[in-house]
N, C-alpha and C positions, 0 to 999 in steps of 0.2 A: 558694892556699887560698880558699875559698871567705869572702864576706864575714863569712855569721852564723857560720862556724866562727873566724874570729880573735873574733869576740866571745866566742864559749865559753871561748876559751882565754884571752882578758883575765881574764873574769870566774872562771875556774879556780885561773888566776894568783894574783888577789886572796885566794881564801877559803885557798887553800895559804899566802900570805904571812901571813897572821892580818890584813890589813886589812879581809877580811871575816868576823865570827866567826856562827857560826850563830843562827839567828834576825834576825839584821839583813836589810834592805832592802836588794835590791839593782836596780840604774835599774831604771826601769819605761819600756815601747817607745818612750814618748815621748822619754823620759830618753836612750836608745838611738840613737832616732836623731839628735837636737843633739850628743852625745858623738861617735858613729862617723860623724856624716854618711851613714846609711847610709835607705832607703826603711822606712817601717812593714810593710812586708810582711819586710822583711829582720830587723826586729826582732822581730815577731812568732816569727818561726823560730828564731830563738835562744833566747826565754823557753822555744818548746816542747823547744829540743834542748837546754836547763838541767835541765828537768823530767824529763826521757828518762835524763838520765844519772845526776839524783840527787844535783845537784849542787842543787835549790833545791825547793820545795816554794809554793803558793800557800793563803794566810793569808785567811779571809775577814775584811774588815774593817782589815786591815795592808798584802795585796798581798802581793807574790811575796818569799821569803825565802831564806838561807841555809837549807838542811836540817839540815847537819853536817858533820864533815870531809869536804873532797872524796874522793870513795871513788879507790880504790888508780887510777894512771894506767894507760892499757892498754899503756904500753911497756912493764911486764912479761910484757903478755899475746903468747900465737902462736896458729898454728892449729892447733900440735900439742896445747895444753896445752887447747884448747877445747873440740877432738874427744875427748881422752883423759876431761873432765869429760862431756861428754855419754853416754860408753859408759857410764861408771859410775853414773851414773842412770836409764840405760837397762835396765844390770845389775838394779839394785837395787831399783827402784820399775817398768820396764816404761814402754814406749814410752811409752804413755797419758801418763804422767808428764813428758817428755820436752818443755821448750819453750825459747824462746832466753830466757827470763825468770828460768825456774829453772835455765838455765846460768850465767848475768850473775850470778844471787844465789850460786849456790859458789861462785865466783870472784873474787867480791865486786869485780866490774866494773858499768860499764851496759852494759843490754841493748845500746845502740847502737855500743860500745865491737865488740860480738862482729861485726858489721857490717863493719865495715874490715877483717876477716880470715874473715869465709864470708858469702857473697853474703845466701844463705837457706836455707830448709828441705832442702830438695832438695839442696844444693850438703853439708850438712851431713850428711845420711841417708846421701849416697856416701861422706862421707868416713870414717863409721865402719866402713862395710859394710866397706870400703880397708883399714883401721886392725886389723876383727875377724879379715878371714879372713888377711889380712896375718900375723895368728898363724902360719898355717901354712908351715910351713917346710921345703918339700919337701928330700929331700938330691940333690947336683949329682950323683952316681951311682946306678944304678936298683939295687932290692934284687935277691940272687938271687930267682931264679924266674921270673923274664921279667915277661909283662904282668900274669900273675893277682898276684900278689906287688906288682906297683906300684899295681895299682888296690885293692889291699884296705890298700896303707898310706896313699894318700890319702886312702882314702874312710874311717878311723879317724881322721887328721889332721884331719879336717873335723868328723868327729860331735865329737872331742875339744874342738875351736874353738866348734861350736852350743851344746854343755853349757858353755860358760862364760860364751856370752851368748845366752842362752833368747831373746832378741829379733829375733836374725841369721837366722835362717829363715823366719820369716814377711814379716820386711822385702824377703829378696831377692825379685826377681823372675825367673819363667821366660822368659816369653812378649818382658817387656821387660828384658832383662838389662841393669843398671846398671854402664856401661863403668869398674868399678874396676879398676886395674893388677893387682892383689895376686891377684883372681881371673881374670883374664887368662894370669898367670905358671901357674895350676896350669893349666888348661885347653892352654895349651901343655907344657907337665909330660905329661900327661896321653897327649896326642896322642904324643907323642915315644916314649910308650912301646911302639907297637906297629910301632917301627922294627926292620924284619927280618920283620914278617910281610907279607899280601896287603892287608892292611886299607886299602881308600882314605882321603882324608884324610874326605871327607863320610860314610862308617862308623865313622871314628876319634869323628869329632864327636858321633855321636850316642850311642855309647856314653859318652864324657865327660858329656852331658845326662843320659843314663838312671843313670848313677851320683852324680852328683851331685842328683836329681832323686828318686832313694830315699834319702839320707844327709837331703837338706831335708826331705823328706817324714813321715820319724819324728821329725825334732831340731822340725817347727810342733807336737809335741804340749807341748814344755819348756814353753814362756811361759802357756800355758793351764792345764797343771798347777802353775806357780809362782804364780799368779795365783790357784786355785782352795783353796792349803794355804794361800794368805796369808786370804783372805776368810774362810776356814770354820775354819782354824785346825787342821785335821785333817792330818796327814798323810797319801798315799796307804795305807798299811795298815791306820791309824783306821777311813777311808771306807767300804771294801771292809767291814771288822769291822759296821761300823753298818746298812751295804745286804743283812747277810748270812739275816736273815729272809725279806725282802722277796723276796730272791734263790729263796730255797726252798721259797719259797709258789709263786712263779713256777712255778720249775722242776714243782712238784705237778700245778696246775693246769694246765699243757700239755702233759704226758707227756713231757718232753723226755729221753730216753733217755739219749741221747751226752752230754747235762751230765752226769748224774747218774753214769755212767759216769767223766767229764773228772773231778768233784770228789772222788772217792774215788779220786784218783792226786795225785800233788805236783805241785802247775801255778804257778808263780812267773811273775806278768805283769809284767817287769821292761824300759823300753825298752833297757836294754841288752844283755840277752838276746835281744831281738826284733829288736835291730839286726844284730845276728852271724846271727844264722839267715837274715836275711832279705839279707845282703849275700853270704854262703854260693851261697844258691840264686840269685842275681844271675849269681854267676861260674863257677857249674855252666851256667848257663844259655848263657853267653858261650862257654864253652869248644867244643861243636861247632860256634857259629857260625863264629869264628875259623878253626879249624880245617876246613871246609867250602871257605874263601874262599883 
């Protein structure tokens, strides 16, 4: 252990025993280093890893002090319990919101605490993407129907995972696909399914992309439309009610026929309606390629 970390933990030690109760003084660097024999740079780094973890607070005019109880140890904490708090503010309030500061505070750890169990940002981002699409829980047998059949229930298994966290679409990546196991497993799911037909494995692959790549593609509108009923307070139906002048004056002034035409019929712009139509003609689309091959 590193030197200034046994002094955290002396001085952890302390305010957990009650012989340090909050607001008392505790050494100061100098104090620090005749106590641990330890260099002022070494002492220095401890008052800031005290301060980090919330363990003490600086008083102008007093010096460095107990804050208050020492907050909760992080041997209750994992990295499951981390990742699990960060999806659900992710969920809830949207990436924006999303930092190691206001994971520390619902967990009621320090931030530095989250450190010893996910490196950084990056290390954390993967692990939720891991943790969200990890939802999906392909089955060990393929459904009847061959490949059309496997690829329309994974690619509902996935919309069904992006609608529950309006975040996980826009986080992942195409171009640099973030090496999570959870989406590795479907993608080899995936591939496996057109065992028995001609398909090479690099035709397999791309059709895997092009369907996964329309399932992202409608689930990036979630977090912008969760984002949009939070801020204005409307719901999508409100919206559309409020823009419905606006819309008509439009429609007046351009001649636009085929609207005018489109709105004296029943048109429900639902992404989940638009998801089915649109994964439909995906696998209309696939069916002569396959078959061609």
């Amino acid at each position: 252990m590193h030197p200034y970390r046994r002094i955290v933990e002396d001085v952890r030690r302390r305010i957990e025993a009650g012989e340090l109760s909050p607001g008392d003084r505790v050494p100061s660097a100098r104090q620090i280093t005749q106590e641990w024999g330890v260099a002022i740079a070494t002492a220095t780094k401890a008052h800031a890893a005290l301060r980090e973890e919330g363990l003490t607070v600086a008083r102008p005019g007093v010096g460095t002090v107990v804050a208050g109880p020492a907050p909760r140890r992080d041997h209750e904490l994992t990295r499951e319990r981390i990742v699990a708090a960060a999806i659900a503010i992710a969920d809830g309030e949207g990436m924006s919101q999303l930092s190691m500061r206001h994971i520390a505070s619902s967990l009621g750890v320090s931030t530095m605490a989250l450190y010893r169990h996910i490196p950084g940002r990056e290390e954390l981002i993967l692990a939720m993407i891991d943790a969200a699409i990890g939802e999906v829980r392909l089955p060990a047998r393929y459904p009847p129907g061959g490949w059309r059949a496997a690829l329309a229930l994974c690619a509902r298994m996935e919309w069904a995972a992006f609608q529950r966290h309006p975040w996980l679409a826009p986080t992942m990546s195409i171009t640099r696909p973030q090496l999570a196991p959870a989406a590795m497993r479907i993608t080899e799911w995936v591939l496996s399914a057109f065992d028995g037909t001609r398909l090479t494995q690099q035709d397999r692959m791309y059709v895997q992309i092009l369907l996964f790549t329309f399932v992202r593609g409608v689930a990036s509108a979630l977090e912008p439309e969760a984002e949009a009923i939070q801020e204005s307070g409307l719901t999508n139906e409100q919206w559309i009610d409020s823009q419905t002048s606006t819309f008509l004056a439009t429609m007046d002034a351009e001649e636009l026929s085929h609207f005018r035409e489109l709105t004296a019929q029943p048109f429900d712009f639902d992404l989940d309606m638009l998801f089915e139509f649109g994964l439909a003609r995906l696998l209309d689309g696939l069916l002569p390629y396959i078959e061609r091959r």
